[in-house]
TORLUM-522540 format. One line per 4 residues: number of its first residue (from 1); their letters; for each residue x, y, z of N, C-alpha, C. Coordinates in nm, 2 decimals. Last residue first. Layout:
# residues N
NUM> a> X/Y/Z/X/Y/Z/X/Y/Z  ... .
This chain:
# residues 260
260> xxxx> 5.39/3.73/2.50/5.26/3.80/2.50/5.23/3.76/2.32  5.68/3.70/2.46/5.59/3.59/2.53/5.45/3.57/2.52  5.76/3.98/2.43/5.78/3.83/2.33/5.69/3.75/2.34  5.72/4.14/2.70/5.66/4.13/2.55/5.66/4.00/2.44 .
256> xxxx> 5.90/3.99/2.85/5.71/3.96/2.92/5.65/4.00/2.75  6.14/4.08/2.75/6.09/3.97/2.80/5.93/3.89/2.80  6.13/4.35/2.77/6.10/4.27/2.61/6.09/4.11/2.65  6.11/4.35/3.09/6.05/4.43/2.99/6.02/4.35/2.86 .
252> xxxx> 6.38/4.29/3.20/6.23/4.23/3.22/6.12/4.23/3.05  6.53/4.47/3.15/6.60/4.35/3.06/6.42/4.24/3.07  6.46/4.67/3.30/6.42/4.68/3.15/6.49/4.58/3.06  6.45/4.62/3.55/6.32/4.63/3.49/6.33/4.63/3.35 .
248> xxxx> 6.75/4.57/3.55/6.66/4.49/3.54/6.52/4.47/3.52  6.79/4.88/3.58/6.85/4.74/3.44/6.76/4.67/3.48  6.70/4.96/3.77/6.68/5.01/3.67/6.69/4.91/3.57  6.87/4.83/3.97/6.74/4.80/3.97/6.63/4.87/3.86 .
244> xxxx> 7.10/4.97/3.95/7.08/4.81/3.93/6.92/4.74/3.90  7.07/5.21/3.98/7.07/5.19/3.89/7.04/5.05/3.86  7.05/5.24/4.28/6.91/5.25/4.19/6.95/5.20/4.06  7.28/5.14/4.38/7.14/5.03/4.40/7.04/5.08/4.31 .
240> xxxx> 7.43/5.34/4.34/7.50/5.22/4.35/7.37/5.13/4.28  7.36/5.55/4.54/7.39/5.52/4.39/7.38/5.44/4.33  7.36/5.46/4.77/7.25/5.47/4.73/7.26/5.46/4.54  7.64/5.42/4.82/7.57/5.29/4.82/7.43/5.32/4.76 .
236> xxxx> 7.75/5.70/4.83/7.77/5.63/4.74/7.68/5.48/4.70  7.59/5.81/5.07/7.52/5.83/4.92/7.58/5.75/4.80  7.74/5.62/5.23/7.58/5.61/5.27/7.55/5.71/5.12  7.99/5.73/5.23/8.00/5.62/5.23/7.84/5.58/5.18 .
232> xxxx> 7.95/6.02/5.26/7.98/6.01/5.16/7.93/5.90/5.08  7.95/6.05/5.57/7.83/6.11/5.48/7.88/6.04/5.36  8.18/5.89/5.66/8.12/5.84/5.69/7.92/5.91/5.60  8.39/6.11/5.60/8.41/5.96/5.58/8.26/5.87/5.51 .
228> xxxx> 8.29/6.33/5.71/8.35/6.32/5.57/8.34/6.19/5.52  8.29/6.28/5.96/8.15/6.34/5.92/8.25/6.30/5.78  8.54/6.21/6.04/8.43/6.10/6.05/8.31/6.17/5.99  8.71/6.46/6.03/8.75/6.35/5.96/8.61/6.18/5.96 .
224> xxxx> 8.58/6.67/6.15/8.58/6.70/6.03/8.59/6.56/5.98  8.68/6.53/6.48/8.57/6.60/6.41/8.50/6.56/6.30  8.96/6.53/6.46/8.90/6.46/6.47/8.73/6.44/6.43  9.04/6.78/6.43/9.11/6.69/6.31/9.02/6.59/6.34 .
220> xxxx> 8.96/6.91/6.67/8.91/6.97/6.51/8.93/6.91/6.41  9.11/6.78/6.84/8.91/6.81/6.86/8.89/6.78/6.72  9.34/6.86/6.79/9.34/6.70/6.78/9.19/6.70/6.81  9.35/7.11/6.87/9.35/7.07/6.74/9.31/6.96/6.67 .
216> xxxx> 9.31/7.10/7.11/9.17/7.13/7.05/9.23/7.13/6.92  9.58/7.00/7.23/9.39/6.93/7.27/9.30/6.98/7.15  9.67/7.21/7.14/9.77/7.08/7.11/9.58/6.97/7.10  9.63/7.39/7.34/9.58/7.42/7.17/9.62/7.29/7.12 .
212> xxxx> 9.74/7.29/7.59/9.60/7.35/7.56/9.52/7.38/7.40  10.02/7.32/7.62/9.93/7.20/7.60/9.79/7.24/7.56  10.06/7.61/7.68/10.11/7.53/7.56/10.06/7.40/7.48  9.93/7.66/7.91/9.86/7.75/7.80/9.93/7.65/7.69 .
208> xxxx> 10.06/7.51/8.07/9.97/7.50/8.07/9.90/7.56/7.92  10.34/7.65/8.07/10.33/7.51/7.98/10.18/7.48/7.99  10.22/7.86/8.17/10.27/7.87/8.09/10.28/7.73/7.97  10.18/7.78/8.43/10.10/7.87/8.39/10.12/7.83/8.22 .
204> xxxx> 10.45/7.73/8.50/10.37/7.61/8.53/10.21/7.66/8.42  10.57/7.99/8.49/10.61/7.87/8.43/10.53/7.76/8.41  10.46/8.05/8.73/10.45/8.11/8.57/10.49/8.06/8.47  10.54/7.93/8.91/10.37/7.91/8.96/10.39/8.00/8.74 .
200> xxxx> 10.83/8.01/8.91/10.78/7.86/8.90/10.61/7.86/8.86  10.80/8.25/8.99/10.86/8.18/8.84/10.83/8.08/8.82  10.72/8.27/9.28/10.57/8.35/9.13/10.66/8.28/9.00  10.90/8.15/9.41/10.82/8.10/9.34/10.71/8.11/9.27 .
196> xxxx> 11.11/8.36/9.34/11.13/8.20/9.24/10.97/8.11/9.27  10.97/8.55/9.51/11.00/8.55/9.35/11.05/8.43/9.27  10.97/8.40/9.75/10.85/8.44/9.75/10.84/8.44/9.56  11.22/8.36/9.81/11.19/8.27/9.80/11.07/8.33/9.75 .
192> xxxx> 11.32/8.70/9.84/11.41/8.56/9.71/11.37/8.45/9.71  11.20/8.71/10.07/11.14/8.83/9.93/11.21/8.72/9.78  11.28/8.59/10.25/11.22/8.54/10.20/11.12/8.60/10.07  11.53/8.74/10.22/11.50/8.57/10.21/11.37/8.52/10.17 .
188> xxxx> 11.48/8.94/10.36/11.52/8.94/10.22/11.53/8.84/10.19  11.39/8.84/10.63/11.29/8.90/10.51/11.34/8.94/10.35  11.58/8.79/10.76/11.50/8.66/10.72/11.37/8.74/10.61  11.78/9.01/10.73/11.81/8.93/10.66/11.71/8.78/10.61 .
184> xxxx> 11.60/9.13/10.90/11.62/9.18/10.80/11.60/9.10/10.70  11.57/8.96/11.12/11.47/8.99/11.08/11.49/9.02/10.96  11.83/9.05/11.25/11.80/8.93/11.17/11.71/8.92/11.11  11.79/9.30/11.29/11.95/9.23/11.22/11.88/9.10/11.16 .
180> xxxx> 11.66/9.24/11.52/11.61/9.30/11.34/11.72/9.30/11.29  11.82/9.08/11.67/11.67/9.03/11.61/11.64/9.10/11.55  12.01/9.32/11.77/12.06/9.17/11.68/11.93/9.11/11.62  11.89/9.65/11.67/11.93/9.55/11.79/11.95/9.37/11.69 .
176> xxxx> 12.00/9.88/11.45/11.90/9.80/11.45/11.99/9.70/11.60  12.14/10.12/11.37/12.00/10.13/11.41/11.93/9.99/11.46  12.40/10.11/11.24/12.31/10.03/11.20/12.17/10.05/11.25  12.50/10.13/11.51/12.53/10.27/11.38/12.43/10.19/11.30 .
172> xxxx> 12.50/9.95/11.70/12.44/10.10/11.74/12.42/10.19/11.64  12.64/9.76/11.63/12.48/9.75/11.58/12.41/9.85/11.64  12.89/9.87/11.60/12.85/9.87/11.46/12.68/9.85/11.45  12.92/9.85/11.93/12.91/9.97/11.82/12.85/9.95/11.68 .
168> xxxx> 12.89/9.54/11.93/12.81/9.67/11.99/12.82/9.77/11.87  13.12/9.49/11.80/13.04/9.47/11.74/12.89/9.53/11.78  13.31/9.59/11.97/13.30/9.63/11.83/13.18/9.59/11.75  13.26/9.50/12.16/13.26/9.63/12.20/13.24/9.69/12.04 .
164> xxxx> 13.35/9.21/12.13/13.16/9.24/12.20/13.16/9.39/12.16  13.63/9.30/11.94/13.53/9.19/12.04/13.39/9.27/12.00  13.76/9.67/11.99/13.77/9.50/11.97/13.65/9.40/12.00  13.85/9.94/11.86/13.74/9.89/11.94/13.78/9.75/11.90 .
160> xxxx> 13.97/10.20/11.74/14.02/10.10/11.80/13.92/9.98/11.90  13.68/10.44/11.72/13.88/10.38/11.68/13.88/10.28/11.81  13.38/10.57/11.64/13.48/10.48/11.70/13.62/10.46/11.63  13.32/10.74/11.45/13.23/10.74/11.57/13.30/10.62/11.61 .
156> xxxx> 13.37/10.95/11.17/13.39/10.85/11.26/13.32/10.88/11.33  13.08/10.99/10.85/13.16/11.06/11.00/13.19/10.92/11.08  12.92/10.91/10.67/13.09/10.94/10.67/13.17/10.96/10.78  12.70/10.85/10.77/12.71/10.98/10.71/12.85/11.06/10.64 .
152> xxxx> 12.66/10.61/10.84/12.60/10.61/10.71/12.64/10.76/10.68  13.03/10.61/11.00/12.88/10.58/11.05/12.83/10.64/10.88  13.30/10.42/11.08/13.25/10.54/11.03/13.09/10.49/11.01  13.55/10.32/11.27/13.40/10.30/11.25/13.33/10.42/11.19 .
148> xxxx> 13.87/10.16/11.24/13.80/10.28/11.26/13.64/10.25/11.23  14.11/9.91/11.42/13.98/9.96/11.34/13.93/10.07/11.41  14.39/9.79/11.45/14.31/9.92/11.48/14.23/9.94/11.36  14.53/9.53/11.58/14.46/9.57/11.49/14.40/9.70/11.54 .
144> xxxx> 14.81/9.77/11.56/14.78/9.68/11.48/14.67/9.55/11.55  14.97/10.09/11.57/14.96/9.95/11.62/14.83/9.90/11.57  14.95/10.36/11.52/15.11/10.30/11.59/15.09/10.17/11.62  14.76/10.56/11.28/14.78/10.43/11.36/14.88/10.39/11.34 .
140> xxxx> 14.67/10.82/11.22/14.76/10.83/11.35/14.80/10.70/11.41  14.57/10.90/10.98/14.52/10.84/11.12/14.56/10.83/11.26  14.77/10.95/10.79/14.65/11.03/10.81/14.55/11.03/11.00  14.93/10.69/10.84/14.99/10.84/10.91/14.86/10.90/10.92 .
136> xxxx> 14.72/10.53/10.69/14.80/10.48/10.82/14.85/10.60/10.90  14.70/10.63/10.47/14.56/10.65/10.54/14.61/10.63/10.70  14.94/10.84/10.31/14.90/10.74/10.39/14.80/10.76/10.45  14.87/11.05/10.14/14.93/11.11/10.28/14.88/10.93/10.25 .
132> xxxx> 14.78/11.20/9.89/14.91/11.16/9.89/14.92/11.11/10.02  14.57/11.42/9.88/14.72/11.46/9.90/14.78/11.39/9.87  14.34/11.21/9.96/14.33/11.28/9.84/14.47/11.33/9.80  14.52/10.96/10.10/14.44/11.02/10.12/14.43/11.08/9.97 .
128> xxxx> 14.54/10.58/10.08/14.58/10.71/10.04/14.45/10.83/10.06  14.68/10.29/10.03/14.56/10.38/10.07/14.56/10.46/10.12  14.89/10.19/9.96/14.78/10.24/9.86/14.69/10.27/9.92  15.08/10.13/10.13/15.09/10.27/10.08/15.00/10.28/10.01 .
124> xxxx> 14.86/9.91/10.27/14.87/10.05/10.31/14.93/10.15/10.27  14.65/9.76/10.02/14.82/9.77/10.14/14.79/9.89/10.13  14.31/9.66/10.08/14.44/9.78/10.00/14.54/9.71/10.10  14.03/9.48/10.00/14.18/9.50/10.08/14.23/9.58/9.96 .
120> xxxx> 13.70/9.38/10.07/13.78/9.44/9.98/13.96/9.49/10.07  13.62/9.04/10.20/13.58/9.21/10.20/13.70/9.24/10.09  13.62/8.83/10.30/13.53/8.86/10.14/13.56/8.99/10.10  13.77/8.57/10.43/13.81/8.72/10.44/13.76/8.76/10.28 .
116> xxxx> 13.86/8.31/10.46/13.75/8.34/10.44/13.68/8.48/10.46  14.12/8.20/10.45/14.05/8.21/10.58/13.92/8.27/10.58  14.22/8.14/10.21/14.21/8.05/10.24/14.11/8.06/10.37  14.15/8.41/10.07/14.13/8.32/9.99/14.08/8.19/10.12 .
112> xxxx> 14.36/8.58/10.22/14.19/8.62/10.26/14.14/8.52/10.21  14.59/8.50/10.20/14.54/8.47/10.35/14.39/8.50/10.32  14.63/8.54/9.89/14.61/8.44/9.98/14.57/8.40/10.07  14.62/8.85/9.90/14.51/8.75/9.86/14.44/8.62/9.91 .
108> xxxx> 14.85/8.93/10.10/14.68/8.90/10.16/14.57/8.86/10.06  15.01/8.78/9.90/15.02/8.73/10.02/14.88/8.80/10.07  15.00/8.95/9.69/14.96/8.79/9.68/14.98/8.77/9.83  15.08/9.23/9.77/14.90/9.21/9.76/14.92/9.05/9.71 .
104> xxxx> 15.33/9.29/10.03/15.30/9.23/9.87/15.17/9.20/9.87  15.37/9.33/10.26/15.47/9.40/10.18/15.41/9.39/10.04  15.11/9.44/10.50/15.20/9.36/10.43/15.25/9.42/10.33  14.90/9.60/10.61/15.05/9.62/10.61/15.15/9.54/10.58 .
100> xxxx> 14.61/9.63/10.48/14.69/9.56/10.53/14.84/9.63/10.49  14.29/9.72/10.55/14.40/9.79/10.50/14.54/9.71/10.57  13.93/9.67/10.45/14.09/9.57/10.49/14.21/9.69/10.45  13.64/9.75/10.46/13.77/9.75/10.39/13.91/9.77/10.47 .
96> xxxx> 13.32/9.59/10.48/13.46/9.67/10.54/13.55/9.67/10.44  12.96/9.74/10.55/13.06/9.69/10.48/13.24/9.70/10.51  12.66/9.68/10.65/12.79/9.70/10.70/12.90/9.64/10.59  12.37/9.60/10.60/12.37/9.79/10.58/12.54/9.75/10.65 .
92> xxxx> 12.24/9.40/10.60/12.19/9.49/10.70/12.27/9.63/10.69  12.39/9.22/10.50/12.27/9.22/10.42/12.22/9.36/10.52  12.60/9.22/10.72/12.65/9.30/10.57/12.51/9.34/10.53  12.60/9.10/10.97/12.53/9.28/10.95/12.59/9.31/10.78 .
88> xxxx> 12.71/8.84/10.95/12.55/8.83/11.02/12.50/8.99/10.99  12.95/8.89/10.80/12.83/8.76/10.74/12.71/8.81/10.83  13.07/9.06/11.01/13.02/9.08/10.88/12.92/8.96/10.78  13.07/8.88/11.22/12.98/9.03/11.22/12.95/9.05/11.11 .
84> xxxx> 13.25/8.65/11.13/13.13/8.65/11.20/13.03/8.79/11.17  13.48/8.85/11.11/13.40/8.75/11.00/13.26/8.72/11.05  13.53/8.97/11.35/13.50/9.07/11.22/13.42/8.96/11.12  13.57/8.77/11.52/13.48/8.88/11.58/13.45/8.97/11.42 .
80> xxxx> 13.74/8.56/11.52/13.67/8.54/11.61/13.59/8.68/11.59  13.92/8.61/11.26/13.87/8.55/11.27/13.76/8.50/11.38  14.06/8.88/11.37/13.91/8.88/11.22/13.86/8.78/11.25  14.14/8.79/11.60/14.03/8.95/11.59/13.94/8.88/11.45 .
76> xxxx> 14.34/8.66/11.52/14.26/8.61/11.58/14.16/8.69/11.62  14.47/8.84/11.31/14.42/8.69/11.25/14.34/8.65/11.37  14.55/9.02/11.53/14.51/9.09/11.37/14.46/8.98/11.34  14.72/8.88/11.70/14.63/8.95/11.76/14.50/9.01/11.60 .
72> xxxx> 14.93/8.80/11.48/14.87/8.71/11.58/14.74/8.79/11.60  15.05/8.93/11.16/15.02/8.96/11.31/14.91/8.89/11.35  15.11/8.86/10.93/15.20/8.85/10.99/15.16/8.87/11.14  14.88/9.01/10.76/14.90/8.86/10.77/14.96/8.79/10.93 .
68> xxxx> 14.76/9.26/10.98/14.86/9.23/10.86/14.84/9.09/10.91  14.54/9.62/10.96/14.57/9.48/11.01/14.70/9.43/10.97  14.29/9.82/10.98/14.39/9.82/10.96/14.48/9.69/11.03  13.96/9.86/10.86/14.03/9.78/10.95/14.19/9.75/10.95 .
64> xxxx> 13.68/10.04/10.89/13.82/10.03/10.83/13.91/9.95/10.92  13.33/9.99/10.80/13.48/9.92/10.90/13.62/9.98/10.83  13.06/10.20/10.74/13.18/10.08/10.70/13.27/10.10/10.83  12.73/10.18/10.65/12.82/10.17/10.77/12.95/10.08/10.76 .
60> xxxx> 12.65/10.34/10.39/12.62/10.26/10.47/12.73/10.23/10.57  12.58/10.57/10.23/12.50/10.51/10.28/12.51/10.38/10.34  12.84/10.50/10.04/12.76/10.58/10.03/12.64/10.50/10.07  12.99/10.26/9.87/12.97/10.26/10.05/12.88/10.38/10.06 .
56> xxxx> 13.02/10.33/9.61/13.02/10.22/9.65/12.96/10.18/9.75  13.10/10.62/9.56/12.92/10.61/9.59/12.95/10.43/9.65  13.34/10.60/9.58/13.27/10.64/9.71/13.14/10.62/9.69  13.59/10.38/9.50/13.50/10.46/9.49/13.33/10.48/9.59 .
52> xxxx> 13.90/10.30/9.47/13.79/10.31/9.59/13.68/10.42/9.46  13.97/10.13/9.16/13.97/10.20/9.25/13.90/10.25/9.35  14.12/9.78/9.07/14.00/9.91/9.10/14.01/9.98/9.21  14.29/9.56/9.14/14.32/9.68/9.05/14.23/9.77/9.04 .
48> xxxx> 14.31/9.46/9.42/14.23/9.38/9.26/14.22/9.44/9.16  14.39/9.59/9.60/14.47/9.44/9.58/14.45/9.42/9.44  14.22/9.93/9.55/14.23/9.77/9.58/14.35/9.73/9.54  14.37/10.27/9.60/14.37/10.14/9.51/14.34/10.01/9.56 .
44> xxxx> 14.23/10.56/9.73/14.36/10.45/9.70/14.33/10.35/9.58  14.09/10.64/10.04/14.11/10.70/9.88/14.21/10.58/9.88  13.87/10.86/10.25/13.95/10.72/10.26/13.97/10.74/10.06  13.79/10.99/10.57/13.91/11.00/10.44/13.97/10.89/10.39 .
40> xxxx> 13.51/11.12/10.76/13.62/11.00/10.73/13.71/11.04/10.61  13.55/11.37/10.96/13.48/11.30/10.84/13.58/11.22/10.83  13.47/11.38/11.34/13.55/11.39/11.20/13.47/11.35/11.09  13.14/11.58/11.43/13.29/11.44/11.40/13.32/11.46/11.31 .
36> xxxx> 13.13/11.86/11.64/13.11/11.79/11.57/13.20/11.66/11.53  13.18/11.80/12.00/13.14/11.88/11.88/13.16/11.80/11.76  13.24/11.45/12.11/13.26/11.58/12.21/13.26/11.69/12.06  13.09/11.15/12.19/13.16/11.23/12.06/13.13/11.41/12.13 .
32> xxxx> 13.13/10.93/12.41/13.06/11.02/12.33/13.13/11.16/12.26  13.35/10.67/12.33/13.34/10.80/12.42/13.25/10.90/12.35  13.27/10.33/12.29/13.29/10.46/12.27/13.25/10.56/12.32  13.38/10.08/12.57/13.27/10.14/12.46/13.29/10.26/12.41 .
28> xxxx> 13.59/10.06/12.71/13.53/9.95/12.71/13.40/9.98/12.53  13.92/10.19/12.64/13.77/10.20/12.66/13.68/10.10/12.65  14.20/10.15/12.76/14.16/10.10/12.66/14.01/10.09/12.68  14.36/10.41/12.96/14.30/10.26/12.96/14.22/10.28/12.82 .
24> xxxx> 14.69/10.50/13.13/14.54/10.51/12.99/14.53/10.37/12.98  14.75/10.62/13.48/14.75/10.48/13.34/14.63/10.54/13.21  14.59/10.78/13.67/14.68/10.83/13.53/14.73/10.75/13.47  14.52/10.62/13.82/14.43/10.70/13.79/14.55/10.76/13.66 .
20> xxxx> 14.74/10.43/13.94/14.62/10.40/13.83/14.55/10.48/13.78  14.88/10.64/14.08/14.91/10.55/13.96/14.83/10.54/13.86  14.68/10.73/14.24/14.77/10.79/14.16/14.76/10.78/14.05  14.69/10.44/14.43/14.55/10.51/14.39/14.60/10.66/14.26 .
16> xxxx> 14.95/10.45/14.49/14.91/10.36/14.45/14.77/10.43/14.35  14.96/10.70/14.67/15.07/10.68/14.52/14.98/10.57/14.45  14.79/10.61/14.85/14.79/10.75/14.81/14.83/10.73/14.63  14.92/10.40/14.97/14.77/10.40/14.93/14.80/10.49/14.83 .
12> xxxx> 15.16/10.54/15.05/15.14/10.42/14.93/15.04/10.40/14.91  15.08/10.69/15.26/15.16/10.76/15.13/15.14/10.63/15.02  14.96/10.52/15.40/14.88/10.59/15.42/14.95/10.63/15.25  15.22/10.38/15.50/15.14/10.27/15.48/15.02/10.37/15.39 .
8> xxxx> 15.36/10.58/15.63/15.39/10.50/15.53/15.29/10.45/15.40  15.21/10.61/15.84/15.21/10.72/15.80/15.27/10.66/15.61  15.21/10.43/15.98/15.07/10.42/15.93/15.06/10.55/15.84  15.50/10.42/16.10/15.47/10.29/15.98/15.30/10.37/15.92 .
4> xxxx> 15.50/10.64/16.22/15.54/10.63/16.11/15.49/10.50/16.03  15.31/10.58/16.48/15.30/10.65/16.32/15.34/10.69/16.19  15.49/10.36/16.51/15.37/10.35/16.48/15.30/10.45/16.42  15.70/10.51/16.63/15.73/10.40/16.53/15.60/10.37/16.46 .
C-alpha cells in the first residue's frame, strides 16, 4: 500500500513538473534574435489625413502599438508605461505610432485629445501593408495591447512587451542607459537656453549702437550753436562803439574852431 501511494505521489510530481514545462509563458525580456530580423512593414493613412511616410521615422526607434479605446488593459499600459516613456525617450531618438481598433477616427481623436496621447494614430484597416494586407493580419496580432519594437534600422527586435520590459528594451535600441537619456534631453535645453540668450545679449548690443548716434548728434548741435552765437555778439558791439566815437570827435572839431 505504501508503495503504491509513493508510487502515486512520484507520477504527479512527474505530470505536474510536465505541465508547466509545456505552458507558454510570456517572456520577461526579449529572446535574442535567432538569423537575420524581420524588416518592419508599415504603410497606410493617419486619423489626420496624411500619409505614413518613411523618411519621417528613418533613423529612429519606433513603437507600433496596436491598441483600442474600448480596452482596459490597452488605457492602463499607455497610460502607466507608454506616455511616460515617450515624454522621457522621444527628444532621444523614439517615436510611436498608435494603431487602433476602433470603428471610427473621432472616437481615438477624442481619447488621445483628453488623455494626453501626442503620437500619431491609424485604425487598423488603414494600416496597411504595400499589397493591401492589414498591418494587424500582416502581424499576426490575436490580442490587444501588442506592441512591436522596431530598431533605427527598421528591423523588429521585440513583440508584445509590457511595463519595465518595454521600456528596457526601447532603452537597449536607443543605445543609451536612463542618465544619458537624460543628459540628452538636459543638453538640448540647454543649447535652447544658451541661443535666446546670444538674442537677448544682441539685442541689448543693438539698442546700444541705436542710442549712441542720438548722443553725438546732440554733441554736434550743441557745439556749432554757442561758437556762432556768442563770436558774432562781441564784433557786433565793437562796431557799434567806433563809430560813436568817430561823431563826436567831429561834432568837437568846429567847435574848438569857432571859439579860436
Amino acid at each position: 500500500m505504501k508503495n503504491s501511494l509513493h508510487f502515486l505521489f512520484a507520477l504527479s510530481l512527474v505530470l505536474c513538473c510536465a505541465f508547466i514545462a509545456g505552458c507558454p509563458q510570456k517572456p520577461n525580456s526579449p529572446a535574442a534574435p535567432q538569423g537575420p530580423l524581420e524588416k518592419a512593414v508599415i504603410g497606410g493613412t493617419f486619423i489626420d489625413g496624411t500619409a505614413y511616410n518613411p523618411e519621417e521615422y528613418a533613423g529612429k526607434v519606433v513603437l507600433l502599438d496596436f491598441w483600442a479605446t474600448w480596452c482596459p488593459p490597452c488605457r492602463r499600459e499607455i497610460a502607466e508605461t507608454v506616455i511616460p516613456m515617450y515624454a522621457k525617450y522621444h527628444d532621444a531618438g523614439l517615436e510611436i505610432i498608435g494603431i487602433s481598433c476602433d470603428q471610427d477616427a473621432e472616437t481615438v481623436q477624442k481619447y488621445a485629445q483628453e488623455n494626453g496621447i501626442t503620437w500619431k494614430q491609424m485604425l487598423d484597416p488603414e494600416a496597411k501593408t504595400s499589397d493591401g494586407m492589414a498591418l494587424s493580419t500582416h502581424y499576426g496580432v490575436e490580442y490587444i495591447p501588442y506592441p512591436i519594437l522596431i530598431n533605427r534600422k527598421g528591423e523588429i527586435v521585440a513583440k508584445d512587451l509590457r511595463g519595465d520590459d518595454l521600456v528596457a528594451a526601447v532603452k537597449a535600441e536607443l543605445g543609451k542607459s536612463e542618465d544619458a537619456a537624460e543628459t540628452e534631453i538636459e543638453k538640448n535645453e540647454a543649447i535652447v537656453e544658451t541661443k535666446a540668450e546670444e538674442k537677448e545679449a544682441e539685442a541689448e548690443t543693438k539698442a546700444g549702437e541705436d542710442e549712441t548716434p542720438e548722443e553725438t548728434e546732440i554733441e554736434e548741435l550743441e557745439i556749432p550753436e554757442a561758437e556762432e552765437i556768442e563770436a558774432p555778439a562781441v564784433m557786433e558791439s565793437e562796431e557799434i562803439e567806433d563809430p560813436a566815437d568817430t561823431v563826436v570827435e567831429e561834432i568837437e572839431d568846429p567847435t574848438e574852431t569857432e571859439a579860436k
